[in-house]
VEXNUMAR-332860 format. One record per residue (C-alpha): x, y, z. Coordinates in nm, 4 decimals, decimal comma, padded with zeros to 6 digits. Layout:
# residues N
+----------+----------+----------+
:        X :        Y :        Z :
+----------+----------+----------+
:        X :        Y :        Z :
...
+----------+----------+----------+
//
This chain:
# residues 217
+----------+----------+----------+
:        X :        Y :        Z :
+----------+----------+----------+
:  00,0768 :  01,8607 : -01,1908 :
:  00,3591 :  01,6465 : -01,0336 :
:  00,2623 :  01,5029 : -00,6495 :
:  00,3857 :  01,7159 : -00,3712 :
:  00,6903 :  01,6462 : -00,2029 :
:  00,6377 :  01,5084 :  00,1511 :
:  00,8287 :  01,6563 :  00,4257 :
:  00,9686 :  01,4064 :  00,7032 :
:  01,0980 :  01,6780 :  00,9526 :
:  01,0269 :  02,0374 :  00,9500 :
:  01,1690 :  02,3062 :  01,2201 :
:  01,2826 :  02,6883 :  01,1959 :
:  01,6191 :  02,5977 :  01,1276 :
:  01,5890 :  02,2686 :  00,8965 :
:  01,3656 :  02,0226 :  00,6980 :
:  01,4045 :  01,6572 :  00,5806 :
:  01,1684 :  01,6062 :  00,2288 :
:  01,1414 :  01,2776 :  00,0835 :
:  01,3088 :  01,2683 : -00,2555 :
:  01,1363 :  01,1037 : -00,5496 :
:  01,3344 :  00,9448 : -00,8426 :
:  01,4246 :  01,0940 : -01,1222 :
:  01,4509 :  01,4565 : -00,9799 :
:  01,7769 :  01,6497 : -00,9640 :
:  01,8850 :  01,7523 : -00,6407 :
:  02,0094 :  02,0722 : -00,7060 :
:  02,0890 :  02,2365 : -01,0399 :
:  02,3829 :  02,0102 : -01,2212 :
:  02,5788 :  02,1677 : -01,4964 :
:  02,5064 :  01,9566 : -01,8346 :
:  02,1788 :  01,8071 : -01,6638 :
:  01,8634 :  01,9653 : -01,7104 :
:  01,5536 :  01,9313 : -01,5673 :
:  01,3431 :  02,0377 : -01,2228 :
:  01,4825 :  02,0171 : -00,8790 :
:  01,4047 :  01,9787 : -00,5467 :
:  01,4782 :  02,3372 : -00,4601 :
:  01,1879 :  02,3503 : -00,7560 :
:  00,9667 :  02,1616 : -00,6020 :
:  00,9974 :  02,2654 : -00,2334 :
:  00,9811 :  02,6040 : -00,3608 :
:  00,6614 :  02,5615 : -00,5589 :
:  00,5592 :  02,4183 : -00,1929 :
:  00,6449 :  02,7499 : -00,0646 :
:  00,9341 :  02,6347 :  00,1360 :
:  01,2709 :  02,7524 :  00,1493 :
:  01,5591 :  02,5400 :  00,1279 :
:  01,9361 :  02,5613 :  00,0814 :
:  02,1067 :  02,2390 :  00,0168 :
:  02,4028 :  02,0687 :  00,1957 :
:  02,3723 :  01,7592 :  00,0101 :
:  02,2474 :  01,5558 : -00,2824 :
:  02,1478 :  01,2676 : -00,3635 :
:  02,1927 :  01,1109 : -00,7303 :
:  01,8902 :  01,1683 : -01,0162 :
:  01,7974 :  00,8153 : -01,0041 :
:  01,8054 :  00,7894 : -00,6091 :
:  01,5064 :  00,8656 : -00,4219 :
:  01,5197 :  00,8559 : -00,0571 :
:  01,5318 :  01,1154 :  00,3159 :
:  01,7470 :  01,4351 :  00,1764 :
:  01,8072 :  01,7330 :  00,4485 :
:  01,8386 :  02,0752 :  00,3635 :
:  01,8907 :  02,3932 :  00,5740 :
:  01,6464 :  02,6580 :  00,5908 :
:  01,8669 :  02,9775 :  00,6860 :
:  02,2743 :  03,0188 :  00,6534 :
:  02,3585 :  02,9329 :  00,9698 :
:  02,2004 :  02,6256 :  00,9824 :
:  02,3388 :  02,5435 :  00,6480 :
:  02,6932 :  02,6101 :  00,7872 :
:  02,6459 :  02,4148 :  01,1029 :
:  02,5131 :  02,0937 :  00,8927 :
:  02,8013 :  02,1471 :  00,6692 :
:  03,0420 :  02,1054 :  00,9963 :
:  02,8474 :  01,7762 :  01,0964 :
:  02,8949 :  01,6064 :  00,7482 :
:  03,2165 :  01,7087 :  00,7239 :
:  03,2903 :  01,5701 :  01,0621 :
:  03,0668 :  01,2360 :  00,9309 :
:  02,8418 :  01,3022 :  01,2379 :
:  02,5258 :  01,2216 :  01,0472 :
:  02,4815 :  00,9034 :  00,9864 :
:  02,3076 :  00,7758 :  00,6741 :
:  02,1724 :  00,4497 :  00,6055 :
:  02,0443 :  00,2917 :  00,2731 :
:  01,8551 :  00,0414 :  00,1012 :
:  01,9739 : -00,1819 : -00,1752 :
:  01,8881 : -00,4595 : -00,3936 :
:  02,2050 : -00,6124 : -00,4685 :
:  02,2540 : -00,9094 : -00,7481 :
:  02,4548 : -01,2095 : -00,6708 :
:  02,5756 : -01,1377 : -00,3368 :
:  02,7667 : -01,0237 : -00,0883 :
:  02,7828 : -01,3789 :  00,0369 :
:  02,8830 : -01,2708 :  00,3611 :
:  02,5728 : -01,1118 :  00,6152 :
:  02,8082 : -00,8080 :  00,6995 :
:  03,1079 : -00,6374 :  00,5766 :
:  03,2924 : -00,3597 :  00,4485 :
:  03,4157 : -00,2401 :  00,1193 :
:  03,7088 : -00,0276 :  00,1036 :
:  03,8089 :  00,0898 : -00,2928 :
:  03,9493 :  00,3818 : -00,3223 :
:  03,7628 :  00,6107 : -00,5781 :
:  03,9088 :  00,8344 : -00,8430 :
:  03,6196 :  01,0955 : -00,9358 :
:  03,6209 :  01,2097 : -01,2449 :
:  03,3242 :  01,4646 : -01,3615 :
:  03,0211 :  01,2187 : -01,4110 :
:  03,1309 :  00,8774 : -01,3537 :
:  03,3609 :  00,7825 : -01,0750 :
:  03,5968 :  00,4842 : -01,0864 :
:  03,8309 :  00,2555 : -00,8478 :
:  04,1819 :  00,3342 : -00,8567 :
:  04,4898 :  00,3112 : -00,6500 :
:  04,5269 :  00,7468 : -00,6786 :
:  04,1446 :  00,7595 : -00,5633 :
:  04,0657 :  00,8821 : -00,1908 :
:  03,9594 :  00,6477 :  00,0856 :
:  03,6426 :  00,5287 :  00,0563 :
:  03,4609 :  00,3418 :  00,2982 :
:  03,0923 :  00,1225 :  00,2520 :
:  02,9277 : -00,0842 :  00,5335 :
:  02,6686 : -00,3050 :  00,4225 :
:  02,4863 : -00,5734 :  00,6514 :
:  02,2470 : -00,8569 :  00,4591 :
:  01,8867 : -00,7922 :  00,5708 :
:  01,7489 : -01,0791 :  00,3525 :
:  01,8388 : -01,3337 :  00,0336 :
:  01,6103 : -01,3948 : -00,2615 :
:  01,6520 : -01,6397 : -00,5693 :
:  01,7136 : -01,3049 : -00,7626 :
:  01,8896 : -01,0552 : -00,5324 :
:  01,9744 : -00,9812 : -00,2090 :
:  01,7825 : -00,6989 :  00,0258 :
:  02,0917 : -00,4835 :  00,1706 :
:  02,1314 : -00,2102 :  00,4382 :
:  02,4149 :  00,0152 :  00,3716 :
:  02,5971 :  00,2682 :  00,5221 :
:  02,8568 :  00,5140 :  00,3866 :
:  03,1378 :  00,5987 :  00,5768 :
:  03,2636 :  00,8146 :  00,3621 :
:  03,1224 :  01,0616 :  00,1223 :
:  03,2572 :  00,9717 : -00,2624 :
:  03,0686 :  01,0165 : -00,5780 :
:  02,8355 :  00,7248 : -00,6742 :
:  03,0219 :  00,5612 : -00,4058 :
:  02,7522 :  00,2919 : -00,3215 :
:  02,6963 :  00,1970 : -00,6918 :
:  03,0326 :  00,1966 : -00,7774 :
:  03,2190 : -00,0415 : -00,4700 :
:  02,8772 : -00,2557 : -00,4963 :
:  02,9547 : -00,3255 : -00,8410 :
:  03,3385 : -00,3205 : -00,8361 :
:  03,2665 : -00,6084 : -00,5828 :
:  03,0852 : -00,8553 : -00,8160 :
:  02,7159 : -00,7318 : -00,7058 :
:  02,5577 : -00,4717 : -00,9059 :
:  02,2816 : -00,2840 : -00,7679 :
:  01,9435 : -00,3682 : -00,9249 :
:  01,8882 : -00,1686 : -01,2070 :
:  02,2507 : -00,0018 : -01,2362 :
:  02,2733 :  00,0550 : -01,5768 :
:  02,6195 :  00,3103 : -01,4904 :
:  02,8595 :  00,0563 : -01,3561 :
:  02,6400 : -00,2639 : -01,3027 :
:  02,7923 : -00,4115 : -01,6353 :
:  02,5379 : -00,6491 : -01,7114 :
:  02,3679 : -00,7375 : -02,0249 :
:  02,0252 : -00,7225 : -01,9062 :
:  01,8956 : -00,6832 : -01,5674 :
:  01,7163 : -01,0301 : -01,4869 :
:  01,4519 : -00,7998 : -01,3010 :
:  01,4096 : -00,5506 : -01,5722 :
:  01,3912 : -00,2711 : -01,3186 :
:  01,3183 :  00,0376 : -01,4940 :
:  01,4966 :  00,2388 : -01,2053 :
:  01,8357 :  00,1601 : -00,9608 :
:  01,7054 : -00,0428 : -00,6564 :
:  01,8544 :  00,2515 : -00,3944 :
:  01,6880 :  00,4450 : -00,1884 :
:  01,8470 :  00,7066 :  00,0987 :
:  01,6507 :  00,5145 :  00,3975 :
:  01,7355 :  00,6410 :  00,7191 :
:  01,9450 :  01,0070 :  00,8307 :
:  02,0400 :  01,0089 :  01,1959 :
:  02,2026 :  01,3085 :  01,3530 :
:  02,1842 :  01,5148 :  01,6862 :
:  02,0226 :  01,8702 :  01,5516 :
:  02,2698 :  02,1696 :  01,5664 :
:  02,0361 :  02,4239 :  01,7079 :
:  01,8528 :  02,2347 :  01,9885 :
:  02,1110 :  01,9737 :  02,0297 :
:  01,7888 :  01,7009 :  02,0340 :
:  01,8834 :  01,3524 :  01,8730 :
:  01,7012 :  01,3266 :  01,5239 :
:  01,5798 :  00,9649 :  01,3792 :
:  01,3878 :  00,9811 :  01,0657 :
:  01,2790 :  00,7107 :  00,7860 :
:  01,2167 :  00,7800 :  00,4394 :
:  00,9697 :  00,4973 :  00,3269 :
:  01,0011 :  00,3050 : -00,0036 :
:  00,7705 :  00,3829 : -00,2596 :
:  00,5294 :  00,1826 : -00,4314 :
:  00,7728 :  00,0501 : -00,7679 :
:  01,0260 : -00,0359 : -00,5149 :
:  00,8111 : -00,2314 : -00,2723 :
:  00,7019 : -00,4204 : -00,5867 :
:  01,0486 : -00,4562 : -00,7275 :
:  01,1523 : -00,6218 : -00,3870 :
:  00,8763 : -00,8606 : -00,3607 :
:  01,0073 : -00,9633 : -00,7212 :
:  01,3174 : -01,0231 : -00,6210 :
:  01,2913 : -01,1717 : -00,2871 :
:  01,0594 : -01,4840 : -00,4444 :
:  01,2039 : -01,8004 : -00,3661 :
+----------+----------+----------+
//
């Protein structure tokens, strides 16, 4: 029987569950396989999504637990009033501690690419520490475009850990069997009761090992 799926937040109108990898957000035409809205609902919670977050991501994913909610957390992404943070091993850079990346990005069914006739697309990232073998990152999206973090990361020379979608690279010099992202942090002021909500999805145990790899100097 698969582990449960631990719940960060939980009020009458909304609930923040902690993702694992390798489970589908929602149902995907041409994927298959169990979702969230599976898993919650084997937990006997009800959720409708407003989100997702990619297979191979794990990380803090919200969902609404009655219409309006769900509209009203529509509204704030749309209006990129929650902000979400993330955590990255990146290979061979950024050199700089903090910067943006700015591609636009053409989507186009399941991959996603750079191109001048893409929409805006915005990525903060600031350095949180270097290793011999990659770089710990904190990112932030701006903007909402598909695969957007994995796709500017490695458009800009520095593939995420374990990327094998756009990272390019022959082999992965820390053989990670997964993509080193994980959603880490959702801040956002809660539509109902208008209190200020801070939440942190904690790594799990492969990717607390895979950054200890490859932040040995």
């Amino acid at each position: 029987m698969s582990e449960p799926i631990q719940i960060l937040h939980e009020d009458p109108h909304l609930l923040v569950a902690l993702k694992p990898a390798g489970l589908l957000s929602v149902p995907t035409p041409g994927a298959q396989g169990r979702t969230m809205l599976d898993a919650l609902a084997e937990q006997g919670l009800r959720a409708l999504p407003v989100h997702r977050l990619d297979r191979d991501v794990s990380g803090a994913m919200l969902f609404a637990r009655d219409p309006a909610a769900r509209a009203a957390l529509e509204t704030l992404f749309r209006e990129r009033a929650i902000r979400k943070l993330y955590w990255a091993l990146a290979l061979m850079g950024p050199k700089r501690d903090s910067g943006a990346i700015q591609f636009p990005i053409l989507e186009q069914g399941a991959q996603a690419r750079v191109s001048a006739v893409g929409k805006p697309a915005k990525t903060l990232y600031r350095v949180l520490q270097r290793g011999l073998a990659a770089n710990e990152v904190e990112v932030e999206i701006v903007t909402g475009r598909y695969n957007q973090i994995r796709l500017h990361f490695a458009h800009s020379g520095w593939p995420l850990v374990g990327d094998r979608k756009y990272g390019k690279f022959k082999q992965d010099p820390l053989r990670s069997t997964r993509i080193a992202l994980h959603a880490w942090k959702l801040e956002f002021e809660h539509p109902h009761t208008h209190r200020r909500i801070s939440l942190e999805a904690p790594l799990s145990d492969d990717l607390c090992a895979l950054r200890e790899r490859a932040l040995k100097r």
